[in-house]
N, C-alpha and C positions, 0 to 999 in steps of 0.2 A: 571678744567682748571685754571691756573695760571691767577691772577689779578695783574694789575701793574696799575700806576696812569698815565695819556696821556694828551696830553694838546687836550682840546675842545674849538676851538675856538668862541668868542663873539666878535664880530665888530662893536665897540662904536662910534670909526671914521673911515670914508672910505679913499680911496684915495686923496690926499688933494696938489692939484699945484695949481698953479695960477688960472685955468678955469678947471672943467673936466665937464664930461656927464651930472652928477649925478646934478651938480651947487653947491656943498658941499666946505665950505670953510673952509681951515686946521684952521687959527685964532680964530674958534672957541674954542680949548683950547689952553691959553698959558704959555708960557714955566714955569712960574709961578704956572700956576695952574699945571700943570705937574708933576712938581717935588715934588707936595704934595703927591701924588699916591699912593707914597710907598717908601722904601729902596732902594739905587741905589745899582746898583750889578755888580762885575768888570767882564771882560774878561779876558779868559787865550786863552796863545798861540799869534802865530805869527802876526805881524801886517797887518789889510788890504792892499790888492795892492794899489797902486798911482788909483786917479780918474780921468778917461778921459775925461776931460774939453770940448770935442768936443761932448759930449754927453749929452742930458737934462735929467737931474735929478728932481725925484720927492719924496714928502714929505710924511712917512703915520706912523699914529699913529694906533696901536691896545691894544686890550686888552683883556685877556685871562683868563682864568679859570680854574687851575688845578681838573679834575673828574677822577673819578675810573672808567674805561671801559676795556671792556673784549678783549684779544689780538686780532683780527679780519684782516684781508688783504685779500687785491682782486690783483691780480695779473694778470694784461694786459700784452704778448707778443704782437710781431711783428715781426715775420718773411720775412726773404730778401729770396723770393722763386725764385729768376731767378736763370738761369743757372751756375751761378758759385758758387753756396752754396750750393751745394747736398752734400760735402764730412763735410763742418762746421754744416752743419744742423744734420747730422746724427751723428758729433760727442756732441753735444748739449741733440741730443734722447736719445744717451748713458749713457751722466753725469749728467743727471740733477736730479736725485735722490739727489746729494750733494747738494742743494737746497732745495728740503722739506725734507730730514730728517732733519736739523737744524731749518725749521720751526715747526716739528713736535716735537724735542725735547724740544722745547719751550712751547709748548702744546698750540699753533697757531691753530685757526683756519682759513684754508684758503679756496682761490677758486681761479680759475684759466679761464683766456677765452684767444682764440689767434687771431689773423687776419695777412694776409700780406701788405708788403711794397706797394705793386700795387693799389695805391689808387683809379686810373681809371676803375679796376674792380669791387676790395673788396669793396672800399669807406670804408674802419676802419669797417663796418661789423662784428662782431665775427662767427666764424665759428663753424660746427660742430665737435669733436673729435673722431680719429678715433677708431672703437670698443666701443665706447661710444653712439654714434648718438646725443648727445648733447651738445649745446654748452660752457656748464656749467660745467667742472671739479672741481670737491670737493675732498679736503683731506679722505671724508669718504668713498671714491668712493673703490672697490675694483682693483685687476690688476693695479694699479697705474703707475707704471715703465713700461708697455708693450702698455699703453694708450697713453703715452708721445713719447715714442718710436717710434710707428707706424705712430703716425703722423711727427714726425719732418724727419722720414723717406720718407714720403709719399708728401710732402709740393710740392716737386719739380711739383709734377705731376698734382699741380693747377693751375690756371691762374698767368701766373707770368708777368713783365715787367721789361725790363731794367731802366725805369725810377725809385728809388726805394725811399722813400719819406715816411720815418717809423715812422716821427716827426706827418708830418702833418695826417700819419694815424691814431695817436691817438689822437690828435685834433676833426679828426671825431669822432671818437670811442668813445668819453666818453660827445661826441652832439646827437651819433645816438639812436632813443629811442629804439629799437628792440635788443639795448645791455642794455639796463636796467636790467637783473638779473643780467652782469657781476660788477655792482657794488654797495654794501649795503652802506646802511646810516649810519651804525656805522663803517665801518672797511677803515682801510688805502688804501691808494692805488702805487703799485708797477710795475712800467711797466719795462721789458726789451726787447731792440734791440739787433737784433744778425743782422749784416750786413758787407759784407766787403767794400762798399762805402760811402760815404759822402750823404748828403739829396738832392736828383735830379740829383745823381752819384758825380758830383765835390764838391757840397758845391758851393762856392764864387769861384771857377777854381783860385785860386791866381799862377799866369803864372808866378811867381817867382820859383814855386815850380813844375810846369803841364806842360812843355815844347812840349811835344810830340801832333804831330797831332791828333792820335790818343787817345788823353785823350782829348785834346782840343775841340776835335769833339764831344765828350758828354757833354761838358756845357751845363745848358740848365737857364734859367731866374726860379731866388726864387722868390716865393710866400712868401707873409707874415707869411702862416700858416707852411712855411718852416724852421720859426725859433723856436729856443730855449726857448727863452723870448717869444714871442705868447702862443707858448704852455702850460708856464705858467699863465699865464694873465687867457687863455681859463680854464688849469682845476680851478685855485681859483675862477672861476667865476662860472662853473660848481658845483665845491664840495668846497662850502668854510671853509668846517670844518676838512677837509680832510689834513693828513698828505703823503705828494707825496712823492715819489721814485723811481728815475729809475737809471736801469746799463744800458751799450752798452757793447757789445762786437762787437768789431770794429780794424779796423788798426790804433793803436794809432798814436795821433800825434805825430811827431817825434823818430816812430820807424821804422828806414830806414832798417833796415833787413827782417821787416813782410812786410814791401814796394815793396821792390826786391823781395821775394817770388811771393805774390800777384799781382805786376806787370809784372812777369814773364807768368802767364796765360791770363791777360785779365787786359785792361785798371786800375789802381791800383788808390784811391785817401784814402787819412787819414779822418776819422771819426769825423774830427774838432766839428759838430754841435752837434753829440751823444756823445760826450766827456766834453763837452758844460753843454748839458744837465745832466748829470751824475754828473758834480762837482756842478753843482746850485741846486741839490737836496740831495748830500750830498750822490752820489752814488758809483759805484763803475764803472770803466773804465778799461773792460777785453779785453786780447790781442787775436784777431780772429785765430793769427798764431799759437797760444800752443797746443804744442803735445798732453795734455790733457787737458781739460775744468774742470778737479774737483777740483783746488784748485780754481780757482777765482770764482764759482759756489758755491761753502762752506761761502766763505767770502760773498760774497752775498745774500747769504743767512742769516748769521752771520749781514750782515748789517740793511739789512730787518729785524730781530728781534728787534737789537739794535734804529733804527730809531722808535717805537711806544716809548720811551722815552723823543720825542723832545717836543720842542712846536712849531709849524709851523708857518713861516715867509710869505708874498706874495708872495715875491724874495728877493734875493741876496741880505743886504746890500755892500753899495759900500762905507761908513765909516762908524764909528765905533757906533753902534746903543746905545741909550740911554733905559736902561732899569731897573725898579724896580719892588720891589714883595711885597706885601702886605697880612699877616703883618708880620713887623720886624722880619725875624729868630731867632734873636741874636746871630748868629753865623757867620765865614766865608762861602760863598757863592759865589760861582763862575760861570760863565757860557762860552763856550765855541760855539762860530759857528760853522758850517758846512753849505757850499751852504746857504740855504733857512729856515735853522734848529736850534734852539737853545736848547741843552743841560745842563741842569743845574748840577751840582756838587757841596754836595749831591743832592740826586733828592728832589723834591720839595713834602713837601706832599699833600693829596687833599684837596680841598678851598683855597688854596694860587693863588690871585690873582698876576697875570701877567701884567707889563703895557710898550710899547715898541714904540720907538719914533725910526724911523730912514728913511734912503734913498736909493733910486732904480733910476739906471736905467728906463726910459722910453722906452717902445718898442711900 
């Protein structure tokens, strides 16, 4: 099995605002002593969004560890098993081979558990596979492609609910102890949603865009554990060493044609929140509508490889993070964001300390 270097995270300061739980106050290093650390190291690419002033920002310093670990993922589904996903589901059973054989050419070891959107029955639960009887699919498993098949064929015929709520399923999921094989201590973690609606069916219902009685009438009130930002909060607090990722395949936003389709059979809303989630981890946002699922199920998989080279952020910064590595390269050295992720170019090799000053959003 192919060795690559991965950042393993060491949390020297925690989160650091004005007051938090914890009573940890950011002053305790400053900018001063900071910038002894190490080497400052530029960013490439486009500049962050404007920051929403309307929103409180917080401060958090970490620091990181380049080690040698072996390529490792656990991979969480969430299937949208109500009534209008029999035909997406089953084309998902069909494609998703373009998914592990790019993790398998990688020489990835993975594993695999699913649960549905129906968190009043499932509660993020992992479920048993079909042909399988257990809830733990592994790469080494035989029948592979006939085991995925059967189930994402079969999904409909579970407990399902219009309410469908795939964020806050994995919220539970990776709280619930009885899914403890589906996640090791060394290996990343990669969730994807396959859903054609928003988390609670509208999202936020923004009546700008939801006009119809009939969509209106499925609004229903967000939970906290309905957002994007919770659910990150939840798994760093869960796995704080853990490198996250997830896709959606979803009705992108602002694609008014998978809209019309989807709206055409049954109340239609865009995927705002799983879309959300997919850019803050640096994932991948596939279109529910495609005639075939294997090119964005390749790249996804192609992603999933690529993300065990990052070094893993809390969340999102919202400017532009202050960051050095220790010691000195002597070379050019660059790094690159994505969501929650930072990618170094060249990669970094092992023992090069990481040390990373920046800001988040508060959720």
């Amino acid at each position: 099995m192919p060795i690559r270097p991965s950042a393993k995270k060491s949390i020297i300061w925690s989160i650091a605002s004005a007051a938090l739980a914890l009573g940890m106050v950011f002053n305790s290093c400053s900018d001063v002593e900071f910038s002894s650390l190490g080497a400052p190291v530029r960013r490439s690419g486009d500049p962050l969004p404007p920051v929403n002033n309307d929103r409180i920002i917080i401060d958090k310093t970490l620091s990181y560890e380049i080690n040698l670990s072996s390529n490792v993922v656990d991979i969480f589904i969430v299937f949208d098993n109500s009534g209008s996903m029999s035909d997406e589901n089953k084309e998902l059973g069909d494609r998703f081979d373009n998914f592990t054989n790019i993790l398998d050419s990688a020489g990835i070891d993975w594993q695999m558990c699913y649960t549905t959107s129906n968190v009043n029955g499932q509660k993020g639960r992992a479920m048993a596979w079909e042909q399988l009887g257990s809830k733990v699919f592994r790469s080494t498993d035989a029948n592979r492609s006939e085991i995925f098949r059967a189930t994402a064929q079969n999904i409909q015929n579970t407990q399902s609910s219009g309410d469908e709520q795939p964020i806050r399923a994995i919220g539970l999921a990776v709280k619930e102890s009885t899914n403890a094989d589906c996640f090791r201590d060394d290996a990343a973690l990669t969730t994807i949603i396959v859903t054609d609606e928003d988390e609670r069916s509208g999202g936020e219902c923004d009546k700008s865009l939801y006009t119809q009685d009939r969509q209106l009438g499925q609004c229903k009130t967000l939970l906290d554990e309905n957002y994007p930002g919770h659910l990150l909060q939840v798994v760093s607090q869960q796995f704080p060493e853990k490198l996250y990722t997830n896709h959606s395949i979803v009705i992108r936003p602002g694609d008014k044609a998978c809209y019309d389709i989807q709206d055409s059979q049954d109340p239609a809303f865009y995927g705002f929140f799983h879309a959300e989630l997919a850019q803050s981890t640096g994932g991948v946002t596939g279109d529910i509508c495609a005639a075939s699922y294997a090119n964005q199920l390749t790249v996804m998989g192609q992603v999933t490889e690529r993300s065990l080279d990052a070094v893993p952020l809390d969340c999102p910064p919202v400017v532009e993070p202050v960051v050095l590595i220790d010691p000195n390269p002597g070379s050019s050295i660059t790094y690159r964001l994505e969501g929650q992720k930072l990618f170094f170019e060249p990669a970094l090799p092992a023992g090069t300390k990481v040390h990373v000053q920046y800001k988040c959003y508060q959720y």
